[in-house]
C-alpha positions in Angstrom: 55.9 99.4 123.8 57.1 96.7 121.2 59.9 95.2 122.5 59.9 92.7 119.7 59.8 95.7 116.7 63.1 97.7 118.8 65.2 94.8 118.9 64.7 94.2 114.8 65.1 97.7 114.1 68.5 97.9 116.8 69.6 94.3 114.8 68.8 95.9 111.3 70.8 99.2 112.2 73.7 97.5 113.5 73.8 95.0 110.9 73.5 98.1 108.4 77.0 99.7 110.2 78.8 96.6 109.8 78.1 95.7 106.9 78.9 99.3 105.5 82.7 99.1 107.5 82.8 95.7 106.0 82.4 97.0 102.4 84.8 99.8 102.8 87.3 98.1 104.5 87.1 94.9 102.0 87.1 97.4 98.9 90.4 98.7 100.4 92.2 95.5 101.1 90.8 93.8 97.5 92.8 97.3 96.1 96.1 96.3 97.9 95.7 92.8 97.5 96.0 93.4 93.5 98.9 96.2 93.7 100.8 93.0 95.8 100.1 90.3 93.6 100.1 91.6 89.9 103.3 91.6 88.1 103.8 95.2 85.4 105.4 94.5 81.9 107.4 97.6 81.1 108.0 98.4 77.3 108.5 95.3 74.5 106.8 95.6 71.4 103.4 94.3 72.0 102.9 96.3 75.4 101.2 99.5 76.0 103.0 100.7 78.5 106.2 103.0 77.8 110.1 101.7 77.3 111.6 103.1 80.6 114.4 105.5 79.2 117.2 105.5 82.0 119.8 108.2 81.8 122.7 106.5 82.9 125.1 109.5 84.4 128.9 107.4 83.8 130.1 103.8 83.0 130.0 102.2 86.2 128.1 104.4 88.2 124.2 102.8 88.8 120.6 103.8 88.8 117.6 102.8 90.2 114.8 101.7 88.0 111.0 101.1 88.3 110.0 98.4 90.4 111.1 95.9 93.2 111.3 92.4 92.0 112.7 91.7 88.8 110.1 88.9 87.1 112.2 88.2 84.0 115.4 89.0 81.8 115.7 92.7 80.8 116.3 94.0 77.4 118.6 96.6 76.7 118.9 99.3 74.2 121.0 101.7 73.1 118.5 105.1 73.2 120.9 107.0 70.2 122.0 104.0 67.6 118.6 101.7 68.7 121.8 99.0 68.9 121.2 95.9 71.6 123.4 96.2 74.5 124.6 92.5 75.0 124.2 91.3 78.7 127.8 91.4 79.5 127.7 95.2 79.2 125.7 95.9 82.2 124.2 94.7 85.3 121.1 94.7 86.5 120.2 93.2 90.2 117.7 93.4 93.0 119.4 95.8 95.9 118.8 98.3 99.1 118.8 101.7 97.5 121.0 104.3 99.0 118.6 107.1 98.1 115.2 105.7 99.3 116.6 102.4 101.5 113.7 99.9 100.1 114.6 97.0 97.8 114.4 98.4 94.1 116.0 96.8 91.0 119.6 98.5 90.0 121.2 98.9 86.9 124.8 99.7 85.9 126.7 100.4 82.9 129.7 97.9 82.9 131.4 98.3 79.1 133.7 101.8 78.9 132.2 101.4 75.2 129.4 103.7 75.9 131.2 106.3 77.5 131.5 109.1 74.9 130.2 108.1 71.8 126.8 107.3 72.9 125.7 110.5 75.0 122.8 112.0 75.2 122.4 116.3 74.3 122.4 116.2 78.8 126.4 114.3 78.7 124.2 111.0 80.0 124.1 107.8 78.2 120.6 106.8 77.0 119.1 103.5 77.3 115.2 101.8 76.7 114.9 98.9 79.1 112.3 96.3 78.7 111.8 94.0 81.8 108.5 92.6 84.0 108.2 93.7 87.4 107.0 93.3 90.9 106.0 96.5 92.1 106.6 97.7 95.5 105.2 95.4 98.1 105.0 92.5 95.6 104.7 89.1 97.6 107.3 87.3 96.1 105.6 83.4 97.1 103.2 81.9 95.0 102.0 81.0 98.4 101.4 84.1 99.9 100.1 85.7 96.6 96.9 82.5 96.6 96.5 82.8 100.2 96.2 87.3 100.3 93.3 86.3 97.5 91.5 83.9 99.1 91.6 86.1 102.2 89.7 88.9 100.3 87.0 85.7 98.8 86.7 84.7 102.7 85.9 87.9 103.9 83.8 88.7 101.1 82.0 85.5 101.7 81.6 86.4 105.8 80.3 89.5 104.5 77.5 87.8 103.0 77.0 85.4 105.3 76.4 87.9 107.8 73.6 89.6 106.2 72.0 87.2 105.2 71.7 85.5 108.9 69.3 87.9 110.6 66.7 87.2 108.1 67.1 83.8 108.2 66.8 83.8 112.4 63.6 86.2 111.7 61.9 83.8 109.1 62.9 80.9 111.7 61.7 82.8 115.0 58.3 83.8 113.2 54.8 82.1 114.6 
């Protein structure tokens, strides 16, 4: 029997399994990592993604938009006319939903102005909103964002590391 041949094959299959759990499991957290720490740009003229068109139902009542952190100053336009909606006419803020009871940005109609004259064919007021977001589970600290990363670049470097140290001890334990 050759003792020395088993324990190379049990090291390369072992090395094999962990390495393949590694893989999967770092493919998965590199996927979550990037969801977390990349801010979305929704609408504006040079984007590619869609204007979000919020149906607002009545002046004062509020809806919940796309998104969790708000990243910069929302523009807001009147769906029907294409008017600007100055900022004073609505509010936009980072709260608890009632309907799903995560953090979500809000926005509410403020001026009566838009009540009746600028309806939609549903009796809703319509409205293209341009703002960057943090989508949900967005690590707000530019802290935590480096630090998630550099977790992924450590474990991908461990990975490594461990496959390459078998064939190092082999080429070192040779005579």
């Amino acid at each position: 029997m050759n003792k020395k041949g088993q324990s190379q094959i049990g090291v390369f299959i072992i090395l094999f399994i962990v390495l393949l759990v590694g893989l999967i499991l770092l493919q998965s957290s590199a996927q979550n990592v990037g969801l977390s720490t990349t801010a979305i740009a929704l609408g504006g003229t040079n984007s590619n993604n869609t204007l979000l068109a919020a149906d607002i139902p009545a002046v004062g009542s509020s809806v919940d938009l796309v998104g969790q952190d708000l990243l910069s100053t929302p523009v807001v336009v009147n769906g029907t006319t294409g008017q600007s909606v100055d900022a004073g006419n609505y509010t936009i803020s980072e709260i608890v939903s009632t309907s799903t009871g995560v953090k979500t940005i809000s926005f509410q109609l403020d001026d009566p102005q838009f009540s009746s004259t600028n309806q939609t064919a549903t009796g809703s007021i319509g409205l293209n909103i341009t703002y960057q977001y943090g989508p949900e589970g967005y690590i707000n600290n530019s802290g935590g964002r480096a630090l998630s990363t550099l977790i992924i670049l450590m474990f991908a470097i461990a990975l490594v590391i461990l496959s390459i140290i078998p064939v190092v001890r082999e080429k070192f334990l040779q005579k």
